[in-house]
C-alpha positions as CSV (number, residue, x, y, z in Angstrom):
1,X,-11.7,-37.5,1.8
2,X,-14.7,-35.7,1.9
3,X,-15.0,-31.7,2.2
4,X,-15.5,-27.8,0.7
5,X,-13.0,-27.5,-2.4
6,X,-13.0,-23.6,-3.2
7,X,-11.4,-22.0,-6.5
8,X,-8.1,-21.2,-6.2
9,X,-8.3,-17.2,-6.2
10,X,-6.7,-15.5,-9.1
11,X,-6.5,-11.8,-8.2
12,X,-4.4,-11.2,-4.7
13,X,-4.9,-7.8,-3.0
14,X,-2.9,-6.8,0.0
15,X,-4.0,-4.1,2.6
16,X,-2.0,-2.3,5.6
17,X,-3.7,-0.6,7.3
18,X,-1.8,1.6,9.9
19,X,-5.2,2.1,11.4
20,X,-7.9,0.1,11.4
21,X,-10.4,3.1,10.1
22,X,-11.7,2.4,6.5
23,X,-10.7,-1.3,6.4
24,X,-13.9,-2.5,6.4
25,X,-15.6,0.0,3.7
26,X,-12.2,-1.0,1.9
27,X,-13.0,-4.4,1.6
28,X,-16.7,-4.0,0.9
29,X,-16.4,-1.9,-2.1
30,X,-13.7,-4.5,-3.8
31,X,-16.3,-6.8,-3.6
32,X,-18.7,-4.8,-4.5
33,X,-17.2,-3.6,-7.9
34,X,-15.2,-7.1,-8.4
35,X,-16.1,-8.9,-11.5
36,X,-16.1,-12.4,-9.7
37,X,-15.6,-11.8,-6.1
38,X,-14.8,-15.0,-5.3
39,X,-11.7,-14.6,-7.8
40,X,-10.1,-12.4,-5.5
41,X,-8.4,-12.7,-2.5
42,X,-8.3,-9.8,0.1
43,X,-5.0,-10.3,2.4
44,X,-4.8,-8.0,5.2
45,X,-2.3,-7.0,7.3
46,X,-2.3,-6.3,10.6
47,X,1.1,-4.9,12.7
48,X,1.7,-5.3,16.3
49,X,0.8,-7.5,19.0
50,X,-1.0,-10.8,18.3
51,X,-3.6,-9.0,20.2
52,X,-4.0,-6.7,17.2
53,X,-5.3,-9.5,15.3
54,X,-7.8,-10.5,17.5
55,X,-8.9,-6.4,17.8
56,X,-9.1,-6.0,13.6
57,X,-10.6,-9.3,13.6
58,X,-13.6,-7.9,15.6
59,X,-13.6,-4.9,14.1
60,X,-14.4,-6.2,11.0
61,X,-16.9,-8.6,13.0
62,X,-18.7,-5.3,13.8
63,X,-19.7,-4.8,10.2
64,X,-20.6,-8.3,9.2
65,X,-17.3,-9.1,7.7
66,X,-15.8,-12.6,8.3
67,X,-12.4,-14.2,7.8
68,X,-13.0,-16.6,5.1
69,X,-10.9,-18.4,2.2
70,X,-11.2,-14.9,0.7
71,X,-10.4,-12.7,3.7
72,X,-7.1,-13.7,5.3
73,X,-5.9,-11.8,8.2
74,X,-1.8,-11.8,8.2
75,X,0.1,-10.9,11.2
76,X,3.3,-9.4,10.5
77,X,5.7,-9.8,13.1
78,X,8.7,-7.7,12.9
79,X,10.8,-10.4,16.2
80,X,12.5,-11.8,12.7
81,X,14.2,-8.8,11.6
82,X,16.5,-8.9,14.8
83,X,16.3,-6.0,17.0
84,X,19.5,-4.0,15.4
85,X,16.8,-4.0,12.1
86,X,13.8,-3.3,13.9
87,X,15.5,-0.1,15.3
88,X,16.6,0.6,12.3
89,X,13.2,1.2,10.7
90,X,12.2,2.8,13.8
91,X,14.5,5.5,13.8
92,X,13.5,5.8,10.4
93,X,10.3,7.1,10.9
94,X,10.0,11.2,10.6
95,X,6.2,11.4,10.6
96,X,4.2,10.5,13.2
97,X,1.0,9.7,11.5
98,X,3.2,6.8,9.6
99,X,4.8,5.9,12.6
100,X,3.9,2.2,12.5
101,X,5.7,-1.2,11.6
102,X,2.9,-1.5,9.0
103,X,5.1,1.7,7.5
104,X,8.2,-0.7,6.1
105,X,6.3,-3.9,6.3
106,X,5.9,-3.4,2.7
107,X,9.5,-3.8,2.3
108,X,9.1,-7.8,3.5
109,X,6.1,-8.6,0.9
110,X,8.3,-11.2,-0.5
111,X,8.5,-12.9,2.8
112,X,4.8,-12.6,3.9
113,X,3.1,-14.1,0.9
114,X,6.1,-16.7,-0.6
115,X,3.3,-18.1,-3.0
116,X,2.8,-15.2,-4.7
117,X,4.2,-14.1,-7.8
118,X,2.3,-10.4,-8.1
119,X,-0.3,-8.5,-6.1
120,X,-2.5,-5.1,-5.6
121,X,-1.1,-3.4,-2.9
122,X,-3.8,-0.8,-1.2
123,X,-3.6,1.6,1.4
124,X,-6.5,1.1,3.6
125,X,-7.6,4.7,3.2
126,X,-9.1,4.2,-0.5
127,X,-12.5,2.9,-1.8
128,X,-12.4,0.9,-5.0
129,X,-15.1,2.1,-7.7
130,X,-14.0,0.0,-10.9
131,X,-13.3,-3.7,-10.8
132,X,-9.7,-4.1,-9.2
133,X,-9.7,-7.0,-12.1
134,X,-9.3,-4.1,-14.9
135,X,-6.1,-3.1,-13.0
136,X,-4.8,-6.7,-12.7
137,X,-5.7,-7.1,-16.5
138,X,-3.8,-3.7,-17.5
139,X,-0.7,-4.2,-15.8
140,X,-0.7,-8.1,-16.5
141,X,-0.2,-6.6,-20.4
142,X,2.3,-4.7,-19.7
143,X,5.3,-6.6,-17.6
144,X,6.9,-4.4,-15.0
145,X,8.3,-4.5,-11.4
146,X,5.9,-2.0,-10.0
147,X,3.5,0.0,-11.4
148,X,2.0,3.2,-9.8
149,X,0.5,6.6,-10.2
150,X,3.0,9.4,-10.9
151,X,2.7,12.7,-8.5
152,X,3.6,16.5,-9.3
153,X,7.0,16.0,-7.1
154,X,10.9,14.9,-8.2
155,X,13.5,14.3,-5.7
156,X,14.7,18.2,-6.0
157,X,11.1,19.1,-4.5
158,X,10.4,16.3,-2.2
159,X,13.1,16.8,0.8
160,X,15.7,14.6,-0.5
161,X,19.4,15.6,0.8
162,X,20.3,15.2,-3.1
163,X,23.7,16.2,-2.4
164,X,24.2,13.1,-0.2
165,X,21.4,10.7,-2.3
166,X,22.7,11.6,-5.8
167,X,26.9,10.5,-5.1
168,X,25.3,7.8,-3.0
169,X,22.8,6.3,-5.8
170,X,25.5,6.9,-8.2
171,X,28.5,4.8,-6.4
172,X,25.6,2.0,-5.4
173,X,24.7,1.4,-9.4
174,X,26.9,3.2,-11.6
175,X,24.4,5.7,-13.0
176,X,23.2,9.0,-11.9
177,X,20.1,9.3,-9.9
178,X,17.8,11.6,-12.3
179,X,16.5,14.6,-9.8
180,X,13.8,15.7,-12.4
181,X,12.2,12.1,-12.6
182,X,8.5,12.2,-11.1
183,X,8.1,10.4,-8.0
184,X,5.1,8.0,-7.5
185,X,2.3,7.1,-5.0
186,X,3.0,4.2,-3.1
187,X,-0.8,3.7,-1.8
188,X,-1.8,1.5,-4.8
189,X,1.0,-0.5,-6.1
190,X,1.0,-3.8,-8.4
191,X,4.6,-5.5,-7.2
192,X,6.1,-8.3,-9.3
193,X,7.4,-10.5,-6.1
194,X,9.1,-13.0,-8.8
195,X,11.5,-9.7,-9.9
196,X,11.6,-8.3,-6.5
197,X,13.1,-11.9,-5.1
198,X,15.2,-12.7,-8.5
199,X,17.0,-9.4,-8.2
200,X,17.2,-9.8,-4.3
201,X,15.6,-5.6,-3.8
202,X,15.2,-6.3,0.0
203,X,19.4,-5.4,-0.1
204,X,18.9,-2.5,-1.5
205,X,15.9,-1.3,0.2
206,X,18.2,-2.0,3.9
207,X,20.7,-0.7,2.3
208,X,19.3,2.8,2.1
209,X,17.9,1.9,5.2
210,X,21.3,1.9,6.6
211,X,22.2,4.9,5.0
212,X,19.6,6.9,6.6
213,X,20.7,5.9,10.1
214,X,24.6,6.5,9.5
215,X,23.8,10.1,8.3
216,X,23.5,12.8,10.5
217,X,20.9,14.7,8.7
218,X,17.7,13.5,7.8
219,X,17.8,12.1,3.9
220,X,14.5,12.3,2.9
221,X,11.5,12.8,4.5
222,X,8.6,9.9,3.9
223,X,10.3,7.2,5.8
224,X,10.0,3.9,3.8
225,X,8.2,5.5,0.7
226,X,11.5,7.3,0.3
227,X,13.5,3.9,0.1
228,X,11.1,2.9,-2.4
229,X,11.4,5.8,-4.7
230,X,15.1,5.2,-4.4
231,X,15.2,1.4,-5.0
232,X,12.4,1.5,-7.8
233,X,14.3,4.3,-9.5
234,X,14.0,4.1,-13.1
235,X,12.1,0.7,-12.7
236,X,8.8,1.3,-12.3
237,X,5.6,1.9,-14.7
238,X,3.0,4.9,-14.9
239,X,-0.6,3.5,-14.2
240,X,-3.2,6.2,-15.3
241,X,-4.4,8.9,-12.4
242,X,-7.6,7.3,-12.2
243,X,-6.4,4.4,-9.9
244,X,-4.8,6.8,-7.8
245,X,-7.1,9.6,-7.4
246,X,-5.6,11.2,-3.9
247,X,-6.7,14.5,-3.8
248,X,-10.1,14.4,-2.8
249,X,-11.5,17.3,-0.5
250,X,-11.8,20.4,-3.2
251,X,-15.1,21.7,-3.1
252,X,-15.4,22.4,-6.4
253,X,-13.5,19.4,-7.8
254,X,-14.8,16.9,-5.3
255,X,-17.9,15.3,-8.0
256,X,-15.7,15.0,-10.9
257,X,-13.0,13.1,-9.4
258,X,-16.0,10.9,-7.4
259,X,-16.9,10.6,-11.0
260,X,-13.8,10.0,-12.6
261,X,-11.9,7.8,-10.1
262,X,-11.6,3.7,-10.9
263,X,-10.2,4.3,-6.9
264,X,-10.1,7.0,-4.6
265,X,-7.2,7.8,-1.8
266,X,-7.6,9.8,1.2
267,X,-4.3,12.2,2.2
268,X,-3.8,14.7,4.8
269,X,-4.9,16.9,5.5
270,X,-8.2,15.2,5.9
271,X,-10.9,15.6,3.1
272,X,-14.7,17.2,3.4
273,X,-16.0,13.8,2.3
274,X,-15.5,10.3,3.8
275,X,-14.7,7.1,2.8
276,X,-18.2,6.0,4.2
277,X,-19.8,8.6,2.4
278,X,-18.7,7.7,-0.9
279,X,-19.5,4.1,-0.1
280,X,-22.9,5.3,0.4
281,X,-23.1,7.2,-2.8
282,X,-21.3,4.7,-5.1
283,X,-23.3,2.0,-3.9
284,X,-26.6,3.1,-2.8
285,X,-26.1,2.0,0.5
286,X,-23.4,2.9,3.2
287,X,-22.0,-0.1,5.9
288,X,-23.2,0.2,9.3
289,X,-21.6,-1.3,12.1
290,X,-23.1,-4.0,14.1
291,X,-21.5,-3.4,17.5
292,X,-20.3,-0.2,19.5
293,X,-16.5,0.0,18.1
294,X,-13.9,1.3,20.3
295,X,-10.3,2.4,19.2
């Protein structure tokens, strides 16, 4: 049978985007920095209606971005979890701006990409400066279930209800949950599905998930990045600040960490500089849109 044979890609990057702002300079500026960008394979997500799909799809039209063997568009639909789940999450959610399925899709990776042993997980509000193959490489060294950037905040300082979480964690695994630990950032993420599906973590993430809804108080505050933190506890690897950089917006401290950065994040509140505009400074050029876009 005749026809195109491509490479099989060997780097596998997932982005959610809860909007569809910054997808496209996203993608451009893996590529850009990639090593071999036809090694890498940029999966991303998209939450909602099937309509949705058809909306990103021509979003990313707009700025000459194409679905290819390299681009894959994945619709996550939550109809499986069964509506008593799905409600679940949704009560869940404490923040509006995170308000989205895209918030706990993460938690079903292993079902959305069954092929996959390990992938870059990216928030969509981050531009990518150093080859996303350095991180692959690093990690790949260095065997872990996740690895992520620490922050400045423990459980004591991040709302946690640690007198419900701690006797909680403790009954669930037999060993105190340790308050002074340093969270992490889950907007870039390497997850080791093969440890995540061997060790069956969805349980426990629904399991806190329950928890949440039983209690009559709010148990922590980030919705689905909480769960994480909790599940991940004591499992997870530091990656250096540098692939994390996600406090962009000081005046002062704004060039250095451009400098610095292998990627940068955007957080609220929003920063004096855009993603477009660093696109435009990292790489000479910034991408215009090819069509009026409307949200």
């Amino acid at each position: 049978m005749c026809g195109i044979r491509f490479n099989v890609p060997s780097y596998h990057i997932l982005i959610f985007p809860t909007l569809t702002t910054g997808v496209a300079t996203l993608i451009n500026s893996i590529q850009q920095s990639s090593e071999d960008p036809k090694k890498v394979k940029i999966h991303v997500l998209v939450c909602g209606k099937g309509s949705d799909v058809t909306a990103l799809r021509e979003y990313l039209q707009c700025y000459g971005i194409n679905e290819t063997h390299l681009i894959e568009l994945v619709h996550f639909d939550a109809s499986f979890l069964g509506e008593d789940l799905k409600k679940a999450w949704q009560r869940s959610f404490s923040i509006k701006r995170l308000t989205s399925d895209c918030n706990y899709a993460r938690t079903y990776l292993y079902r959305l990409f069954p092929d996959l042993s390990r992938a870059i997980f990216l928030d969509a509000d981050v531009v990518v400066k150093q080859p996303i193959e350095i991180l692959w490489r690093t990690t790949l060294a260095h065997q872990a279930p996740l690895f992520a950037v620490p922050i400045s905040r423990t459980y004591i300082d991040d709302d946690f209800l640690t007198d419900v979480v701690s006797p909680l964690y403790a009954q669930r695994y037999g060993k105190p949950l340790l308050l002074t630990d340093h969270l992490f950032n889950a907007g870039v993420m390497v997850i080791d599905f093969e440890f995540y599906r061997k060790y069956n973590l969805i349980d426990e993430m629904e399991f806190w998930l329950k928890q949440s809804n039983k209690s009559s108080e709010r148990l922590w505050k980030y919705d689905s990045q909480s769960i994480f933190q909790l599940t991940y506890h004591g499992l997870w690897t530091r990656l250096d600040s540098k692939w994390n950089c996600k406090d962009l917006g000081g005046q002062e401290q704004q060039q250095e960490l451009i400098d610095k950065a292998s990627i940068l994040h955007w957080s609220a509140p929003p920063s004096s500089i855009t993603q477009e505009e660093v696109q435009e400074q990292v790489y000479g050029s910034p991408i215009a849109p090819k069509c009026i876009l409307t949200e």
